[in-house]
Backbone as numpy.savetxt, mean C-alpha at the origin, in Angstrom:
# Nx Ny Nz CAx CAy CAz Cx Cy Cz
23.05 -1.59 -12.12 22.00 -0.59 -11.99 21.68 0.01 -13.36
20.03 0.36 -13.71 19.86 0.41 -14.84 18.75 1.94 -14.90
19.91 3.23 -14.99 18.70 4.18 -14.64 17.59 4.25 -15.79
17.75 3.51 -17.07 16.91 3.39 -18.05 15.87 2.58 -17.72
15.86 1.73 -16.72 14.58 0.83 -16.92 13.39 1.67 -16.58
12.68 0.81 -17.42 10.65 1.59 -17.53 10.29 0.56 -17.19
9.61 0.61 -16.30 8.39 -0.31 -15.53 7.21 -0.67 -16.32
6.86 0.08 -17.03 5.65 -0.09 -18.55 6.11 -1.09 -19.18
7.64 -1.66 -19.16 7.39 -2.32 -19.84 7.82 -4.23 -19.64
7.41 -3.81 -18.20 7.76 -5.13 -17.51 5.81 -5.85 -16.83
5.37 -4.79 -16.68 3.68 -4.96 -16.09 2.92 -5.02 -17.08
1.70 -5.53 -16.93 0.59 -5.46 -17.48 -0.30 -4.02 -17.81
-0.96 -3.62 -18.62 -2.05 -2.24 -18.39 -3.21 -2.26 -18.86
-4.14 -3.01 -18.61 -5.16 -3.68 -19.68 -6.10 -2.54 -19.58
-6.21 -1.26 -19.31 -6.74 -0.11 -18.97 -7.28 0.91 -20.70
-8.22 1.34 -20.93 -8.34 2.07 -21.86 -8.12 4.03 -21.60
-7.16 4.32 -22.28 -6.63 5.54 -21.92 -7.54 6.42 -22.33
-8.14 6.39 -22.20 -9.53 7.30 -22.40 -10.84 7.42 -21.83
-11.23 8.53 -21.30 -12.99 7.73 -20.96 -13.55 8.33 -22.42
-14.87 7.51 -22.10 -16.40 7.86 -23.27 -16.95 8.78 -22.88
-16.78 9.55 -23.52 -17.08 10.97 -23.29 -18.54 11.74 -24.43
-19.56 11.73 -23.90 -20.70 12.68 -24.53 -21.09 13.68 -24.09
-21.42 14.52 -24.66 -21.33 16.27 -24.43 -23.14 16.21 -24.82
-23.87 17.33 -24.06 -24.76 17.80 -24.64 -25.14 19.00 -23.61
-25.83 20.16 -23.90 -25.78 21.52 -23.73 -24.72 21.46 -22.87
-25.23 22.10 -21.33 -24.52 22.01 -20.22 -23.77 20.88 -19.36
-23.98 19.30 -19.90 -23.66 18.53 -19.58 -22.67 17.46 -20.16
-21.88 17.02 -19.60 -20.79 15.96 -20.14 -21.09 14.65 -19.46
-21.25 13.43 -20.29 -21.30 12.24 -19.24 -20.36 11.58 -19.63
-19.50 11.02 -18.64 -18.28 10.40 -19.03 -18.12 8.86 -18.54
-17.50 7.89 -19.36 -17.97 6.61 -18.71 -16.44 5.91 -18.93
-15.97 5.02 -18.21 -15.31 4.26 -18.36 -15.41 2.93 -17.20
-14.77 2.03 -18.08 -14.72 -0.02 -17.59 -13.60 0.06 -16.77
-14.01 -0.22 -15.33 -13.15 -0.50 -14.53 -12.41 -1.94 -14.09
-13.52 -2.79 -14.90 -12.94 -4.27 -14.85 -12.75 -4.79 -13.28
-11.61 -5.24 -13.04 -12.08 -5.82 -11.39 -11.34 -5.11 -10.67
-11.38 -3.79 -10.78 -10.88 -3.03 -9.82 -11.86 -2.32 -8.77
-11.21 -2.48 -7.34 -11.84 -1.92 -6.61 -12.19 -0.89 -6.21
-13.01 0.08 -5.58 -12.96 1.32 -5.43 -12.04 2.19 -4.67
-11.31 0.83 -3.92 -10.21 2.07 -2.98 -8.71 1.07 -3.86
-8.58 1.36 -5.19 -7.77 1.08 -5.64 -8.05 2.42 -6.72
-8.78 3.22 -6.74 -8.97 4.13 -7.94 -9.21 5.35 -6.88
-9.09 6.48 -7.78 -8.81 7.78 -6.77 -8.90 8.77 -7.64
-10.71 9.53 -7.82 -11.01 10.51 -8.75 -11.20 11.85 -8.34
-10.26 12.74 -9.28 -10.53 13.71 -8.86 -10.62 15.22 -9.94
-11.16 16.35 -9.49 -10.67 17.35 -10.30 -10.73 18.95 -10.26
-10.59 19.61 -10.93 -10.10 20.99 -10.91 -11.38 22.02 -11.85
-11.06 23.02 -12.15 -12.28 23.68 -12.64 -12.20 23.27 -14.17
-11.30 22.46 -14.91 -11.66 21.91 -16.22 -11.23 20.44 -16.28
-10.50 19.99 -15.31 -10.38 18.32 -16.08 -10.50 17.51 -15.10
-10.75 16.35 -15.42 -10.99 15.08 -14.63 -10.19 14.53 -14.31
-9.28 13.80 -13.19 -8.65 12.58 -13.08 -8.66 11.38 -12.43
-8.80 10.09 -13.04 -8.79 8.83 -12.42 -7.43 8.23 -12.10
-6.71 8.28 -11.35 -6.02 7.45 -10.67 -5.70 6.04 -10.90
-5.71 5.47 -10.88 -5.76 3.87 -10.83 -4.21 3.15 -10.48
-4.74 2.29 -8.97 -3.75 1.60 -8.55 -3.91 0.81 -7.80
-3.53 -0.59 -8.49 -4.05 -1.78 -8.70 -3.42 -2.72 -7.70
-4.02 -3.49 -7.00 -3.38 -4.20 -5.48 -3.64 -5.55 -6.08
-2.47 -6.60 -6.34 -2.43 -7.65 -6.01 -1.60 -8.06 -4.30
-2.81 -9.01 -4.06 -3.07 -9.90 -2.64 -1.78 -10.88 -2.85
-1.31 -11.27 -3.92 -0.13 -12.53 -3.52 0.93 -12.17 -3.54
1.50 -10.92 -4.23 2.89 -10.88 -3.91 3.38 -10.03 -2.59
4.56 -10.05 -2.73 4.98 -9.57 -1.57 4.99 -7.90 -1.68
5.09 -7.76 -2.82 4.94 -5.96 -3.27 3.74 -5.75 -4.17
2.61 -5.63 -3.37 1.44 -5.66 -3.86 0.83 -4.28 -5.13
2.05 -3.14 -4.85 2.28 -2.13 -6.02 3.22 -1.89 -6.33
3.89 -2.33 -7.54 5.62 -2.67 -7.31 5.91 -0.79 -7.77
5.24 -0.06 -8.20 5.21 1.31 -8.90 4.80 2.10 -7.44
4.06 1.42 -6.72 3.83 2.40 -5.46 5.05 2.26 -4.83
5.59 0.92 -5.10 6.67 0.98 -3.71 8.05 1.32 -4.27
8.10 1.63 -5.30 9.35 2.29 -5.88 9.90 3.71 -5.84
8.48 4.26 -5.54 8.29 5.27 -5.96 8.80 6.41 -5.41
9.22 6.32 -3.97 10.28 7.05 -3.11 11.53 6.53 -2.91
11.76 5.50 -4.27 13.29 4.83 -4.16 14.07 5.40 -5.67
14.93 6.03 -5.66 16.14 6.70 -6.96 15.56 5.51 -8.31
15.39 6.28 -9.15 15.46 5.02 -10.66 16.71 4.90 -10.80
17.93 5.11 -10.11 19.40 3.98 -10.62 19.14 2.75 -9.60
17.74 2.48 -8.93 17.84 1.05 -8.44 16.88 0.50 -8.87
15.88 1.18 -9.36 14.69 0.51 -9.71 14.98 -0.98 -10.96
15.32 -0.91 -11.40 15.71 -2.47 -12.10 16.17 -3.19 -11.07
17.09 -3.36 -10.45 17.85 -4.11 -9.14 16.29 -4.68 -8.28
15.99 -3.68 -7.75 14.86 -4.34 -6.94 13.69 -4.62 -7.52
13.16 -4.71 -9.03 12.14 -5.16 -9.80 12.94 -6.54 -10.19
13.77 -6.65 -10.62 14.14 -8.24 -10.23 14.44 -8.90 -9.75
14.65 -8.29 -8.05 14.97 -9.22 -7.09 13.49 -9.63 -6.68
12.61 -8.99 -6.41 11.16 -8.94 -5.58 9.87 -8.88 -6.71
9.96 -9.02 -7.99 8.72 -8.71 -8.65 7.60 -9.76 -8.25
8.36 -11.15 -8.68 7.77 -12.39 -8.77 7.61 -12.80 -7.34
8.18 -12.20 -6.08 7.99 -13.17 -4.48 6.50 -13.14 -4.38
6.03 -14.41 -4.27 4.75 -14.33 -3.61 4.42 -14.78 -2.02
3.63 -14.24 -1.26 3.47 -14.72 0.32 3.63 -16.27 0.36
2.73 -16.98 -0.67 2.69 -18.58 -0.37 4.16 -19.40 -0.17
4.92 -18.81 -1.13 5.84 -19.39 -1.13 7.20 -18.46 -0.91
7.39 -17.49 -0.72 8.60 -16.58 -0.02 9.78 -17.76 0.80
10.61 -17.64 0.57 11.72 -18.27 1.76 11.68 -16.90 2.86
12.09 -17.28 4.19 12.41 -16.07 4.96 13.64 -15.20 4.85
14.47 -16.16 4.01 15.71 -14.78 3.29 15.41 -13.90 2.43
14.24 -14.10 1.54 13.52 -13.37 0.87 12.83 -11.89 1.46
11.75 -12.75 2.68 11.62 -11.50 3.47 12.59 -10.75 3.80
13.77 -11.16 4.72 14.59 -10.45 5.19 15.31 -9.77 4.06
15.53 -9.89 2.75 16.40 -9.06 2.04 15.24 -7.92 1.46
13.88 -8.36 1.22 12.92 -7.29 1.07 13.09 -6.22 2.28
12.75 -6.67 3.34 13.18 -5.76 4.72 14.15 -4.62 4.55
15.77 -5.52 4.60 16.41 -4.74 4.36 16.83 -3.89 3.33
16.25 -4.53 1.92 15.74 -3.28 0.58 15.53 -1.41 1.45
13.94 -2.42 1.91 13.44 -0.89 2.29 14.17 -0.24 3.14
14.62 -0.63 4.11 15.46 -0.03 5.12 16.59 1.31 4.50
17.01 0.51 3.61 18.31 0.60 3.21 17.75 2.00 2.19
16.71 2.14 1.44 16.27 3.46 0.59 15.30 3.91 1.26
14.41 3.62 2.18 13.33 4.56 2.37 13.75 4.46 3.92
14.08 3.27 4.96 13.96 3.79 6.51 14.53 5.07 7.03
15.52 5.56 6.65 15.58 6.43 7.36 16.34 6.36 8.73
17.01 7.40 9.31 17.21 7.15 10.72 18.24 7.10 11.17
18.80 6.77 12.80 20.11 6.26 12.44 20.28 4.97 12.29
21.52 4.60 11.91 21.72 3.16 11.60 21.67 2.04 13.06
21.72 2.70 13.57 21.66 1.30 15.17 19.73 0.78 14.96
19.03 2.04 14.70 17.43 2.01 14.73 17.33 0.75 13.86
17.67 1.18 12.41 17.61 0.06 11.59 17.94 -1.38 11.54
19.15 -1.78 12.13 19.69 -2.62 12.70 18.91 -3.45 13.79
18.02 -2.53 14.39 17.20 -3.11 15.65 16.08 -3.73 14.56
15.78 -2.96 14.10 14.10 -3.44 13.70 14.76 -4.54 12.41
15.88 -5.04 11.82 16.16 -5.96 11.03 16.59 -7.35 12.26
16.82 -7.05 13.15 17.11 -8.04 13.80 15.31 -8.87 14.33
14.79 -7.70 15.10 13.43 -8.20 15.04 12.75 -8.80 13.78
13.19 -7.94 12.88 12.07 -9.09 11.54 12.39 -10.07 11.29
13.99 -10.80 11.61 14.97 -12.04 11.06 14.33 -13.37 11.66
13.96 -13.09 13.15 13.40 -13.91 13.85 12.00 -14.38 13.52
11.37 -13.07 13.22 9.69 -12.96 12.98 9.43 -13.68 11.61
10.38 -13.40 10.61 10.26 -13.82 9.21 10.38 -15.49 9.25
11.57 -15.89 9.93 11.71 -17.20 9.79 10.39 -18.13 10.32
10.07 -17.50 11.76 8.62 -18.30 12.65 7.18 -17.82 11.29
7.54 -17.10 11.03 6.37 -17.02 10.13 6.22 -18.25 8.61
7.24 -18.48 8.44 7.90 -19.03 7.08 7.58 -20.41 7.69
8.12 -20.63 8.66 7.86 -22.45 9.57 6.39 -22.04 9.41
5.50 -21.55 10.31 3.73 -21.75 10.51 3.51 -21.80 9.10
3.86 -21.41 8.31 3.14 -21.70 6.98 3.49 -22.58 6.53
4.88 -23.49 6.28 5.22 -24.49 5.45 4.70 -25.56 6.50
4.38 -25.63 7.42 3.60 -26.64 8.05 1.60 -26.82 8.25
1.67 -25.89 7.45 0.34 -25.75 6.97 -0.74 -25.33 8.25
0.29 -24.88 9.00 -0.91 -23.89 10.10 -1.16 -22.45 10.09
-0.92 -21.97 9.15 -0.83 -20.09 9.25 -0.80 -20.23 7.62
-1.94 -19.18 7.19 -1.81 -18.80 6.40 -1.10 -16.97 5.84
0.27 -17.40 5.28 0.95 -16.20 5.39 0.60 -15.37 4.19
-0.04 -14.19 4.34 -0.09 -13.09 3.36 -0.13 -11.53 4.50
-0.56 -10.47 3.53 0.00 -9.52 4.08 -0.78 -8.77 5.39
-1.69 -9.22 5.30 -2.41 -8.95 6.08 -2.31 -9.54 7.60
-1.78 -10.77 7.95 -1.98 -11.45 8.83 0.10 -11.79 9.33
0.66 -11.26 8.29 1.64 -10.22 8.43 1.77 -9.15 9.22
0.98 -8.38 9.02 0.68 -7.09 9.61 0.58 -7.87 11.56
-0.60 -8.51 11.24 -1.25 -8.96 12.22 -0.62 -9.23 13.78
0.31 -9.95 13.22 0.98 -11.44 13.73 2.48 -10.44 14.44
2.25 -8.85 14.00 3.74 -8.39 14.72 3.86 -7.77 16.10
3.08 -8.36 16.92 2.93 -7.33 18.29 3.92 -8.26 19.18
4.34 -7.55 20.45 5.32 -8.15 21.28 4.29 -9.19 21.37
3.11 -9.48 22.16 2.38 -10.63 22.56 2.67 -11.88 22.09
2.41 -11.58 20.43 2.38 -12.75 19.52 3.96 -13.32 19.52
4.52 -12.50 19.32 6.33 -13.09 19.72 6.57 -13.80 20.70
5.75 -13.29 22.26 6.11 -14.22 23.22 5.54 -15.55 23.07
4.20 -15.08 22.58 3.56 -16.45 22.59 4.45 -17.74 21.43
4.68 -17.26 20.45 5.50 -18.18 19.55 6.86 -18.35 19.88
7.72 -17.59 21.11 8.30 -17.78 21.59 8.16 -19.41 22.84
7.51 -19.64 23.14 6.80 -20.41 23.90 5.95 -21.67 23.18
5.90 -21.55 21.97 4.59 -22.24 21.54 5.56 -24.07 21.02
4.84 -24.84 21.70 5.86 -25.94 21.50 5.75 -26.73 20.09
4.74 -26.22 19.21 4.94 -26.54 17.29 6.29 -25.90 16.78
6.29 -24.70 17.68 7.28 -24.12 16.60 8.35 -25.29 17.13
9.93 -24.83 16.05 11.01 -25.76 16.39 11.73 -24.89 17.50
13.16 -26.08 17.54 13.31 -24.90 18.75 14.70 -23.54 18.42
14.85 -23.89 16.83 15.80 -23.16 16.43 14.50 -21.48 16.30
13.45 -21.76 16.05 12.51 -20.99 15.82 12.31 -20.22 17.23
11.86 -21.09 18.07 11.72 -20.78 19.49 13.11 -19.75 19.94
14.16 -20.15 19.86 15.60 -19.73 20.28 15.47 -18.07 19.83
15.55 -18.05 18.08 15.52 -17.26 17.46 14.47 -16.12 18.45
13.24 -16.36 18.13 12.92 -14.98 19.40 12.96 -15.12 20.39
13.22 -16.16 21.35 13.43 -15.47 22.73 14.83 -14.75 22.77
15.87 -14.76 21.46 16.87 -14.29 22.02 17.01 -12.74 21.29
15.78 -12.39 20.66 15.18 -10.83 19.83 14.61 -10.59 21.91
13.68 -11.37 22.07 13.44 -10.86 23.45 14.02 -10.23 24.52
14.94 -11.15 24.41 16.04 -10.94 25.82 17.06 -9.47 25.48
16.93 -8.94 24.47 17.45 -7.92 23.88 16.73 -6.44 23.99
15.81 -7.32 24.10 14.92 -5.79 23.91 14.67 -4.87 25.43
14.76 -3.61 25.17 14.87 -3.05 25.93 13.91 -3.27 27.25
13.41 -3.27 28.31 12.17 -3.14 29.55 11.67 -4.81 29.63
11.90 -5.69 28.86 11.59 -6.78 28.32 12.66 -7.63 29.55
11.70 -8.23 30.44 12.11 -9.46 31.56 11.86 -10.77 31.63
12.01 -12.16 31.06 12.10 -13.33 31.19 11.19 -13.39 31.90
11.87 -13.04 33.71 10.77 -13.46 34.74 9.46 -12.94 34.61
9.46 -11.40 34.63 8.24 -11.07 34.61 6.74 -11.53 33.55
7.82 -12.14 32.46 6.73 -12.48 31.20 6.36 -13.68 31.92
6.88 -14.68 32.45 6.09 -15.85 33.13 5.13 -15.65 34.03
5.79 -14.35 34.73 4.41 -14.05 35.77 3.60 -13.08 34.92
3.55 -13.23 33.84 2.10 -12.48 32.97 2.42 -11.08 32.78
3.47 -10.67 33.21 3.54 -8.85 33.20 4.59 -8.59 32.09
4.49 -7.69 31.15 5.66 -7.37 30.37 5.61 -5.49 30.57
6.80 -4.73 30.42 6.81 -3.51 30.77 6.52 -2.78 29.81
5.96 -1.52 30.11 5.40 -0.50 28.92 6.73 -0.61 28.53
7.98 -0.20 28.39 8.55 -0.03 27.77 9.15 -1.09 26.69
8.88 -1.90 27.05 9.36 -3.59 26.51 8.20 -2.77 25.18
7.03 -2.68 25.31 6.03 -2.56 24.39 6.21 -1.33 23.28
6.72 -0.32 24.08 7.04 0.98 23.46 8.52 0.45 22.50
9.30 0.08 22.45 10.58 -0.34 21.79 10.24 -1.07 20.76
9.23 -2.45 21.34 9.19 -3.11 19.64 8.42 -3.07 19.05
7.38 -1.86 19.40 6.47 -0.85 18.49 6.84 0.01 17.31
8.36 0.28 18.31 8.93 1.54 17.04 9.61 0.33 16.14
10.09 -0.77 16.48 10.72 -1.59 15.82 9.84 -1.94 14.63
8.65 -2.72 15.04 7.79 -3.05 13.72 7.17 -2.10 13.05
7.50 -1.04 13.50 6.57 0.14 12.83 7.49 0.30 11.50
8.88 0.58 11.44 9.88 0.50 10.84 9.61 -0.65 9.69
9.10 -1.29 9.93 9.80 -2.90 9.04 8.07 -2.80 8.33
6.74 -2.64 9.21 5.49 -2.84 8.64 5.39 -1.49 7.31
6.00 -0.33 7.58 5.75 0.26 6.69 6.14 0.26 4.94
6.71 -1.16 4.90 7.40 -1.34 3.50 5.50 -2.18 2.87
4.98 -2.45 3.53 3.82 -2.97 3.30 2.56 -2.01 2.72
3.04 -0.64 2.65 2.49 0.52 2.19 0.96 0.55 2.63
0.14 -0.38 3.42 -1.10 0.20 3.65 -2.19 0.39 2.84
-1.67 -0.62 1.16 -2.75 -0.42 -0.29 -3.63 -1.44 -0.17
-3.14 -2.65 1.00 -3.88 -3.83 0.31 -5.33 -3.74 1.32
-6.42 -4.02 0.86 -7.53 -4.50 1.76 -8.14 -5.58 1.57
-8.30 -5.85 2.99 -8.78 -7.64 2.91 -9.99 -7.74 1.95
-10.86 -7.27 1.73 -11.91 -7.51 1.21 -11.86 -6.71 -0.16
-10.46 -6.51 -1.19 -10.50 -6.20 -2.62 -10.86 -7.68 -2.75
-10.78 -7.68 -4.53 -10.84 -8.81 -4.93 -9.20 -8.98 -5.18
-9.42 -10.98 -4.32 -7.78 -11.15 -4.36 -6.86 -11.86 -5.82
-6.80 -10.68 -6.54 -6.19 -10.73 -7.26 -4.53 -11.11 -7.00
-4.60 -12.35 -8.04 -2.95 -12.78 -7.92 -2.18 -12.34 -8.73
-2.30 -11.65 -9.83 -1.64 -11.32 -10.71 -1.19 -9.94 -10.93
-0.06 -9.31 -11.34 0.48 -7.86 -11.36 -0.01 -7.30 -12.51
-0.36 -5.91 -11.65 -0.98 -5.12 -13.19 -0.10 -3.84 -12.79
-0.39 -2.41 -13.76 0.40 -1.31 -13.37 -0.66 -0.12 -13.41
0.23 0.70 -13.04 -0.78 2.23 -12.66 -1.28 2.17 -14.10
-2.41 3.46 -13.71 -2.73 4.14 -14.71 -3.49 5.82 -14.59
-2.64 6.58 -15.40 -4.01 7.75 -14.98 -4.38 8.17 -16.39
-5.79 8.39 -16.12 -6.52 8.52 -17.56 -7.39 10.24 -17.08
-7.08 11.10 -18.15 -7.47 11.98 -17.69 -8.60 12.89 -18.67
-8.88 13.70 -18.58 -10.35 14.19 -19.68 -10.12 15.90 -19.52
-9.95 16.19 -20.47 -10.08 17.91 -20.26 -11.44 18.72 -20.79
-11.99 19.26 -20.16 -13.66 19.73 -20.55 -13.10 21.10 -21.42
-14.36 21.47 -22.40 -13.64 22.70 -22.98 -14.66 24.04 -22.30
-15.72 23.55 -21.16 -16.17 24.71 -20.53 -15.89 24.43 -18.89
-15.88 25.16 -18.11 -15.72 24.75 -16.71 -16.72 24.23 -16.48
-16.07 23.50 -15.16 -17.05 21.98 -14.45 -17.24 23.13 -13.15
-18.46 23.10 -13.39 -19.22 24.17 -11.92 -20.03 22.52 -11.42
-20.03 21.47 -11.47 -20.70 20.59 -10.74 -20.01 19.14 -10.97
-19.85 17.88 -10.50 -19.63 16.75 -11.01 -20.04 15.44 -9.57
-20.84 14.58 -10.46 -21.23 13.24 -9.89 -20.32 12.16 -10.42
-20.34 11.06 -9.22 -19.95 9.56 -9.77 -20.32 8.83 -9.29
-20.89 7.69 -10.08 -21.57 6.39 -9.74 -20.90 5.05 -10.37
-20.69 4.05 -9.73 -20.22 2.78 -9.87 -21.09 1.77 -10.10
-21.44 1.50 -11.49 -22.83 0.69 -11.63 -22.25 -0.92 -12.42
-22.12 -1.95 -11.70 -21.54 -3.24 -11.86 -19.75 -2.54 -11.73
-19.04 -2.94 -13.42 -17.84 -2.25 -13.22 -17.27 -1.02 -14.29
-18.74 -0.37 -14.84 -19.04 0.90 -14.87 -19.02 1.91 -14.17
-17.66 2.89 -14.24 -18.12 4.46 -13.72 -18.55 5.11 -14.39
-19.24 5.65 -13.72 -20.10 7.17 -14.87 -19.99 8.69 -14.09
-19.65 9.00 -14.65 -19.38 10.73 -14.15 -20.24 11.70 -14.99
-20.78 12.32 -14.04 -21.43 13.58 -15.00 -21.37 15.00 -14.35
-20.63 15.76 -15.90 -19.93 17.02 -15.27 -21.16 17.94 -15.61
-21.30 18.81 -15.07 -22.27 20.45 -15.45 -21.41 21.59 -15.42
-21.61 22.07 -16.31 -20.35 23.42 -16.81 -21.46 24.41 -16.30
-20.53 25.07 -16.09 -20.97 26.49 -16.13 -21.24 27.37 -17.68
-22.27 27.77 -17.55 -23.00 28.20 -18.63 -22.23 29.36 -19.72
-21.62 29.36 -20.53 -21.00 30.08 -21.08 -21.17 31.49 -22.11
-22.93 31.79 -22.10 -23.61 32.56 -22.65 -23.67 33.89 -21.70
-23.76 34.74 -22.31 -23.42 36.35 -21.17 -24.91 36.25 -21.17
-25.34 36.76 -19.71 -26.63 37.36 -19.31 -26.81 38.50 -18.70
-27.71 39.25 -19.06 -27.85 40.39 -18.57 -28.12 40.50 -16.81
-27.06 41.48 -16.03 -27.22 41.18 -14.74 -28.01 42.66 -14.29
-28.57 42.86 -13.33 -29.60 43.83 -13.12 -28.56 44.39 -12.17
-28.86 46.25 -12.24 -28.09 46.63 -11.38 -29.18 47.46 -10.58
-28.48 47.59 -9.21 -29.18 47.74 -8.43 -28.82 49.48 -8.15
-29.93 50.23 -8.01 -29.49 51.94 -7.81 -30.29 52.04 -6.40
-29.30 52.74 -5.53 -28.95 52.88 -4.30 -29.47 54.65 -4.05
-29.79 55.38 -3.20 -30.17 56.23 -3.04 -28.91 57.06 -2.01
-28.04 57.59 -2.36 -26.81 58.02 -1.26 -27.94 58.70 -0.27
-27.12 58.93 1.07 -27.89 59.28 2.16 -26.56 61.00 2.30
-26.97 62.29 2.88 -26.80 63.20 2.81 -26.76 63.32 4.35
């Protein structure tokens, strides 16, 4: 464990720490190159004098699509440990021990809980990881994170439980996560019925295991394969921002602040007549 490691200096930052900034009377226009970042990867905001851009950058192929987001509620005496176990996994090619030791990463610093909970929802992913790992190396499922997400409801388990491509070490593997699970009946799944509670149990289960997936990636960024790192670039005005716009023009932002006017003006006072 390495509480010294810096992440700056393992990522990319091809980012300019500055915006372009022009001033004239009441107005500031501020510009900076966003390059191929998307808009719900950047996050602007500000206060009565400064600006801030955000920036946080989603690659689509690995398995930790913000390795700085997902660290980020985990101690820096592990952060080296798990930047070189997981930097480089990508969806295409992951083994399912891979998944499962990512799984249990998160479990283990961020789940939470008691330990039987955790235990449940690692047993459910062991099964899920491996059937997922087969559909892809046989070139029928394309595995990334999204279809990840997708692919975790009891339904889809039974059905790949059942499905005669998979193998049958695959097959075995969840029907015997099935037969475990709580409200969850053999018979009744043949006759088409499975119990709310069967549903309620391995809800909380994948809820547990989906949240290491942090919720950054969207299908429709651009799918960038390659790792980049945060950035916040920030601007301090030297009069207050009483107004501010932003526009995204190609992969140009432009912001334009309006200060509040800093010249004293004479204010009229108003004389009142007391009443007796």
């Amino acid at each position: 464990m390495n509480s010294d490691f810096n992440i700056r200096n393992q990522q990319a930052y091809p980012f300019s720490d500055a915006f372009t900034a022009i001033s004239s009377g009441n107005k500031t226009q501020l510009s900076y190159r966003l390059g191929d970042l998307d808009l719900n990867e950047v996050r602007l905001t500000h206060n009565d004098n400064t600006v801030i851009l955000n920036i946080q950058p989603y690659s689509h192929a690995h398995l930790i699509g913000n390795m700085e987001l997902f660290l980020s509620g985990i101690k820096a005496e592990f952060h080296a440990d798990i930047f070189k176990k997981f930097a480089d996994l990508r969806w295409k090619d992951c083994s399912s021990s891979e998944l499962d030791a990512l799984a249990e990463t998160w479990q283990k610093h961020m789940g939470g809980g008691h330990e039987a909970w955790i235990a449940q929802a690692l047993a459910m992913a062991r099964p899920f990881h491996f059937s997922l790992v087969e559909l892809r190396d046989k070139w029928m499922f394309v595995l990334d994170e999204e279809n990840y997400a997708n692919s975790m409801s009891l339904d889809s388990f039974v059905s790949l439980s059942q499905n005669k491509v998979m193998s049958e070490t695959a097959r075995k593997q969840l029907s015997d996560y099935l037969m475990t699970l709580p409200g969850y009946d053999q018979a009744d799944m043949l006759k088409g019925s499975i119990s709310p509670k069967a549903y309620e149990m391995h809800a909380f289960h994948t809820m547990r295991i989906s949240s290491m997936l942090m919720g950054a990636g969207h299908r429709n960024n651009k799918q960038r394969t390659y790792r980049l790192g945060n950035a916040i670039i920030k601007y301090t005005a030297a009069l207050p921002i009483r107004d501010i716009t932003a526009v995204l023009t190609d992969d140009i932002l432009s912001i334009e602040l309006v200060h509040a006017e800093s010249d004293f003006k004479a204010v009229h006072i108003q004389q009142e007549q007391c009443k007796n």
